[in-house]
N, C-alpha and C positions, 0 to 999 in steps of 0.2 A: 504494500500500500504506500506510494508515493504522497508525502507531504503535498499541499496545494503552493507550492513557492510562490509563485506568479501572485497569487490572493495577498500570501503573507509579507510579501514586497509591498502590495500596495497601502495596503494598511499602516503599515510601520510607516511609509513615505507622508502620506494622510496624517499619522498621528503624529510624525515630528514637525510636519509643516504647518500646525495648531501648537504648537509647543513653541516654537518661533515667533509665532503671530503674540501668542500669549506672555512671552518673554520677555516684548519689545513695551517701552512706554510710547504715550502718544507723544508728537504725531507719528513716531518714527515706524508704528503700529498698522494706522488708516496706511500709511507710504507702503508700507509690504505689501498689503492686501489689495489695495489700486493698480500699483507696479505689476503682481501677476497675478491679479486677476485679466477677466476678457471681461472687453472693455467694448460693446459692438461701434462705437463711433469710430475709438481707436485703432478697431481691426480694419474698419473700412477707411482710415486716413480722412475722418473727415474733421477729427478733433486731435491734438497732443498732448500728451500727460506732461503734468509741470515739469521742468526740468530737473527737480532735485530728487524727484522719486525714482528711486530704484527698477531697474527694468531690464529684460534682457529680448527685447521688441515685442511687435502685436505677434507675431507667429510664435515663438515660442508663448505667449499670455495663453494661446490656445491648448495647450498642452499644461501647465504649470497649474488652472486654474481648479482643473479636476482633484487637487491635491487638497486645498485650501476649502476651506468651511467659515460659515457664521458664527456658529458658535457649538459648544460642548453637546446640546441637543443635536445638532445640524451634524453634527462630525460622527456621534453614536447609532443614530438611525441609519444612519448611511453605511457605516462599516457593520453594523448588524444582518443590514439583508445582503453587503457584500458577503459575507460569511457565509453567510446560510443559500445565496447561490450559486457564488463564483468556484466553488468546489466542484460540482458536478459540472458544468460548463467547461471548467479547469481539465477536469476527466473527459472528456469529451474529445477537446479542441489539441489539447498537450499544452503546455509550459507557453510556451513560445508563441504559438499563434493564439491562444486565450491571451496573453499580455497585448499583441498586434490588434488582434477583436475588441479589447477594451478601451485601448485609447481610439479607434477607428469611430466607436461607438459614443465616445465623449465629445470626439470630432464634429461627427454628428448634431448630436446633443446642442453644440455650437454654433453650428452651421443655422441650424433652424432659428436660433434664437435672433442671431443675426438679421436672417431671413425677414424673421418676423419685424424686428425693429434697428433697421441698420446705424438710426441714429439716438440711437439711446443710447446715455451717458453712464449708465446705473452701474456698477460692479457685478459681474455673476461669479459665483464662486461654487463650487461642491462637487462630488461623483456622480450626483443626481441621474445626466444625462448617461454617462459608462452603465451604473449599474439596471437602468432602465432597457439598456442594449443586452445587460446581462438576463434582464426576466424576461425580456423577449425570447433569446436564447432558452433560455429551461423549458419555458411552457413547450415551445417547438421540439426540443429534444425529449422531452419526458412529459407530457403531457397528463400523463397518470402516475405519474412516481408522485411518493410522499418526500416532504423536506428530509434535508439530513443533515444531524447536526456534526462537524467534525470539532474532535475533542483529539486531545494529545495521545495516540497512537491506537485511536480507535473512530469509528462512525456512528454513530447514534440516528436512529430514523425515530423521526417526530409525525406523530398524528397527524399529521397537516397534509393537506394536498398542495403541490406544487400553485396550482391556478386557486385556490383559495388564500394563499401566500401571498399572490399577484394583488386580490382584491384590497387586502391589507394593506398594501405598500403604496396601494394609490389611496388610500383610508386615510393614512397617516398622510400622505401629503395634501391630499386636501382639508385635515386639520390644522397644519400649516399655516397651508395661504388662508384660512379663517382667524385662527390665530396671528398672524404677520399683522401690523399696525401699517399707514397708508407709505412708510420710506423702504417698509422690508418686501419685497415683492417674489413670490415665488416664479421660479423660472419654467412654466408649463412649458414654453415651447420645444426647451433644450430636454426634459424630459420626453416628448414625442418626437423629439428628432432622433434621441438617442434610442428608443424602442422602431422607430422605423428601420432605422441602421440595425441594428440587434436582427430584427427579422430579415432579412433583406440579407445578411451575411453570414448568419451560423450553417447554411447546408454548405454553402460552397466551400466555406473555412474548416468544417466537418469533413467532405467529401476531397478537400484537397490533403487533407490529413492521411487520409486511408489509400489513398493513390500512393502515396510517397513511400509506402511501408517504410517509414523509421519513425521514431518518436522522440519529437525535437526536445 
């Protein structure tokens, strides 16, 4: 039984780049979280981040922002249902092409949000859009499998259905955005960008697995 490495990279990367944020005082704080977050005005060059904030441009902000969370709540929800489905996807896809699927899927997640509002100044931060790629993924793969919980050198299967899981995880974030006050805005769009991409990419990423007979 091979460990989920791919899962427990990202999490640890998640939870030091909250560790960061949380280390920092203001303003030097709001400057991380601006710096790399995705920024859609910024991604499309239509606005500039002040000069003293930290940055490492708008393409990499697409990538770095999947890391970064709101806060404690925002960071725990998020690495909870990574846990609970990036394992079996992990099993699925292997190491390697699950790590390429999830940031594809954050890309995603991205893309849409953009999409929807290319000039919007707002910061997005979180996995929201990746792991919405990832429950794409499960339902499609295991459509009748039960959750599984992985625990240290064992598997634990949870009463739950896979697509009853799903309903949850959109539960919770619709309690969110009811929850969220009129400056904190839930990012719907990057989440259905990133479940489009998720469907849209596990057979071929599955089936290019299986052609290669090796496991990356």
């Amino acid at each position: 039984m091979r460990p989920p490495y791919a899962t427990v990279t990202i999490v640890v990367l998640c939870v030091l780049a909250f560790l960061v944020q949380e280390t920092l005082a203001e303003p030097a704080a709001w400057d991380f979280v601006l710096g790399f977050s995705m920024v859609p005005a910024v991604v499309t060059g239509d606005r500039l981040l002040p000069p003293d904030v930290p940055s490492l441009g708008r393409a990499f902000s697409l990538l770095s922002s999947m890391f970064l969370h709101a806060d404690v709540w925002h960071l725990a929800g998020n690495m909870l249902f990574l846990w609970l489905f990036g394992d079996s996807v992990e099993m699925a896809l292997g190491h390697v092409r699950y790590g390429v699927f999830y940031l594809l899927c954050g890309l995603g997640g991205a893309g849409a949000e953009i999409l929807h509002d290319p000039a919007s100044i707002d910061p997005v931060v979180g996995a929201s859009g990746a792991i919405s790629g990832l429950l794409a993924a499960a339902v499609m793969l295991h459509p009748r499998a039960w959750l599984v919980l992985v625990l240290p050198g064992r598997r634990v299967s949870l009463p739950v259905p896979v697509y009853v899981a799903l309903g949850g995880w959109l539960g919770i974030q619709g309690l969110e955005a009811v929850a969220a006050d009129l400056e904190a805005m839930v990012a719907w769009w990057s989440h259905l960008g990133g479940f489009v991409t998720g469907t849209i990419l596990v057979l071929p990423f599955r089936h290019s697995r299986g052609q290669s007979g090796a496991r990356p």
